[in-house]
N, C-alpha and C positions, 0 to 999 in steps of 0.2 A: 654411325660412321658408314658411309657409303664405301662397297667392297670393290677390290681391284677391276673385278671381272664387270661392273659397272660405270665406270669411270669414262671410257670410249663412249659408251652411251649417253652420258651425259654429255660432254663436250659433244659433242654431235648434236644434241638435242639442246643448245647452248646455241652451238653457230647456227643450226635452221631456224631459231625462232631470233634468232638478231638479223640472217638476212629475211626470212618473211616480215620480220617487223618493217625495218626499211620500206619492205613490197608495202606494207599494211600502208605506209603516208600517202604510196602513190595513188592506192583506192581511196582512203580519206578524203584527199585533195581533190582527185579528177570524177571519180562516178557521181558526184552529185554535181560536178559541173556538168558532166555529157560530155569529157572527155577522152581519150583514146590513152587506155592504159599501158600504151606499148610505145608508143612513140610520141611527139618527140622524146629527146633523153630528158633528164632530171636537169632543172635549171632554175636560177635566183627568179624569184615571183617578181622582185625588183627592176633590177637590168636587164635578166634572159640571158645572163651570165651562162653558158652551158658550166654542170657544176664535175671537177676533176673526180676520175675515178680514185685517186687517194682523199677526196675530199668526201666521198659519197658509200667511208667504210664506218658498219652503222654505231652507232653511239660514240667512236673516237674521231669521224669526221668533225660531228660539230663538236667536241671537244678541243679540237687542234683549231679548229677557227674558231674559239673560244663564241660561239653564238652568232658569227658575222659572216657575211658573204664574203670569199677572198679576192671580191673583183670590186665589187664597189660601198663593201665594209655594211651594207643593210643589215640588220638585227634577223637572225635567222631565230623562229621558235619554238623554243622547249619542248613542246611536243614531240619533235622529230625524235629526240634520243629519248623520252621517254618511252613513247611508243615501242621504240627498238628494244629499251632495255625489258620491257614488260614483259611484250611477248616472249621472249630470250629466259626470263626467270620464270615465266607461267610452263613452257614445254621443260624446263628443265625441272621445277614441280610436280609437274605430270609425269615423269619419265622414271623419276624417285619414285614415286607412291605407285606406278599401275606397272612399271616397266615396259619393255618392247612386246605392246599386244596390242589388241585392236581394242580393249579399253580407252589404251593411252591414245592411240589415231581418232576415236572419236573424241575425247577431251581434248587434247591438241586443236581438233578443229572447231570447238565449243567453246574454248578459249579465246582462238583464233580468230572467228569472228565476229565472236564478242567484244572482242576489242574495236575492231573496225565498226561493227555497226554502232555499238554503243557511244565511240565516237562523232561517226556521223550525224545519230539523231538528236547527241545532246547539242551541236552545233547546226542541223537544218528543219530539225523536228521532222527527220524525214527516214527510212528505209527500204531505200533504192530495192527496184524489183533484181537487177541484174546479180547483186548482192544476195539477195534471202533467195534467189533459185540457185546459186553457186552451193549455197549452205545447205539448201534440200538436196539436191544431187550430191555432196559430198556425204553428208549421214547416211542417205540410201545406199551409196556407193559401200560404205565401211561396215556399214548392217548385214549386207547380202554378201562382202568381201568375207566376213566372220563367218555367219551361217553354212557358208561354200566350205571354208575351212575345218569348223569345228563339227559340222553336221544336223546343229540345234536351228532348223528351221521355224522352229516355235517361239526363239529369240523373234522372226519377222513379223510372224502375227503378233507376238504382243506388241513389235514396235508400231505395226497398223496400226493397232487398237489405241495405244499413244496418242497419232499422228489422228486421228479420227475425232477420239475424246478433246483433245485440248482445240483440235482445229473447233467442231462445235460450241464450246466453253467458250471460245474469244470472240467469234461469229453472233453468238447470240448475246454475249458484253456489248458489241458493234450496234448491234444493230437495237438494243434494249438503250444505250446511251452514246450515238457515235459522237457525240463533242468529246466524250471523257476517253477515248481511243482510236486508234489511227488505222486505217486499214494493212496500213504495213505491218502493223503488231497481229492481225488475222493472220495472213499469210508468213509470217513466221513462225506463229505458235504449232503449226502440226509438224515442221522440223524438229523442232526443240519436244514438242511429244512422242516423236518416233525414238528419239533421241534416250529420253526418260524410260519409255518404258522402255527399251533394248535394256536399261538398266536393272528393270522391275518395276511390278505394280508400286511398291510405295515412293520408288523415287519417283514417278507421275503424280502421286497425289502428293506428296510436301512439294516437290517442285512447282509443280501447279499454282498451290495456295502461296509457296513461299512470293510469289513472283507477286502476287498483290499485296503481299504484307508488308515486302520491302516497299511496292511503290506508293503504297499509305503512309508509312514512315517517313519517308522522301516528304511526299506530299505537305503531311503535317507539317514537320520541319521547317519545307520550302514557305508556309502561310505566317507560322510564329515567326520565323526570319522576316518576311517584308511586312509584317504584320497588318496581316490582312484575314480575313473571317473564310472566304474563297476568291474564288479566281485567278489560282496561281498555276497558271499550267504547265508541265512537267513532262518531258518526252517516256515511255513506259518503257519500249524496246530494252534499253540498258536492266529494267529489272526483273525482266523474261529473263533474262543470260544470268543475274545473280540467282535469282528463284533456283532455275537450273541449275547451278552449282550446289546449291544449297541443298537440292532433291538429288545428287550423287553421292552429297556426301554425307548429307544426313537422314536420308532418308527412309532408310532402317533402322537406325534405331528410334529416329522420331518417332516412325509409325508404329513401331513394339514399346515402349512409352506410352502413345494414347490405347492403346490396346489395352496394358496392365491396367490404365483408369478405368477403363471400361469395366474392367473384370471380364476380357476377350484373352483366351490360351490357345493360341493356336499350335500349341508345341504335341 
């Protein structure tokens, strides 16, 4: 049961991640067109309807237009409040499990543009530079935000050390088979390591490995699905972000696990 004295925090962390979600379609939408994130306002793709500010409140807007534009009745789509509600349950997730720290600010943002980008690439096969620099600069930001704070500047250097090793690890994948990866997946990977190791060394190493194990998975899946032997290509981006979930949350005890096989005590 979540306690009294949390409860404001959640609802807070409920409406920031319902209104970023909303934000989250505007990026989806416009950065991979080349867009202007700010202006014009939010309007039907359809007519150019501008869309009302009681129509554009996130997940009950299209709910109340039951999916439709209120100007010229166009099929408005499901992504928009899904998006909304995701992000909205994912910060309110984070908020439960890490509370108000800079754990949770850096999850919130791992989350955050995991969504967005993973959306992107699984629809353009692409990972806008504007995007994965927003996301390096927000990690570095909340790394050195903490560090300042708590005084553990050895938090930084592991998170270099992160941002160094995975940057290498996907650089030399690139360049050993660039069909099978995207340069955009290079230049994400040392965020997402700076990322990991702030967490600790093992959530770099399951996050790491996890991130190709799910996109194998995928893979397979996506070949037995069209049934085909290869050549089913598969955007990766989206399984960097799970891997990384995967290495925050599992990633101690995974790695204490393969240790015990090993017959490795590091106690």
């Amino acid at each position: 049961m979540i306690g009294s004295a949390v409860v404001p925090v959640v609802l807070l962390a409920l409406m920031l991640g319902l209104a970023l979600g909303s934000f989250a379609n505007v990026l989806i939408y416009r950065v991979p067109a080349g867009l202007s994130i700010v202006s014009p306002p939010s309007a039907c793709p359809a007519c150019g309807a501008r869309i009302k500010a009681r129509h554009n409140v996130p997940v009950a807007g299209w709910l109340v237009l039951r999916g439709r534009c209120a100007s010229c009745g166009d099929a408005i789509s499901p992504r928009y409040p899904i998006v909304e509600a995701l992000v909205g349950a994912l910060f309110v997730l984070v908020v439960i499990v890490a509370g108000p720290s800079v754990e949770a600010l850096l999850l919130c943002g791992l989350v955050y543009f995991g969504v967005v980008l993973s959306a992107i690439d699984l629809e353009t096969r692409r990972l806008p530079d504007p995007l994965t620099g927003a996301f390096a600069i927000y990690v570095a930001g909340v790394i050195v935000l903490g560090a300042a704070t708590s005084g553990e500047w050895g938090d930084v250097l592991r998170a270099l050390g992160g941002a160094g090793i995975l940057g290498v690890l996907y650089l030399g994948a690139f360049l050993a088979y660039p069909k099978g990866m995207g340069f955009g997946d290079v230049k994400l990977a040392p965020s997402l390591g700076a990322l990991l190791g702030w967490f600790g060394w093992p959530a770099l190493v399951v996050g790491g490995f996890a991130a190709f194990l799910w996109g194998a998975i995928v893979g397979v899946g996506a070949m037995v699905a069209a049934r085909r032997g290869r050549g089913v290509a598969i955007p990766f981006g989206p399984w960097m972000f799970v891997g990384a979930v995967t290495g925050v949350v599992a990633g101690a005890p995974v790695a204490a696990w393969y240790l015990d096989i090993i017959g490795i005590d590091l106690s």
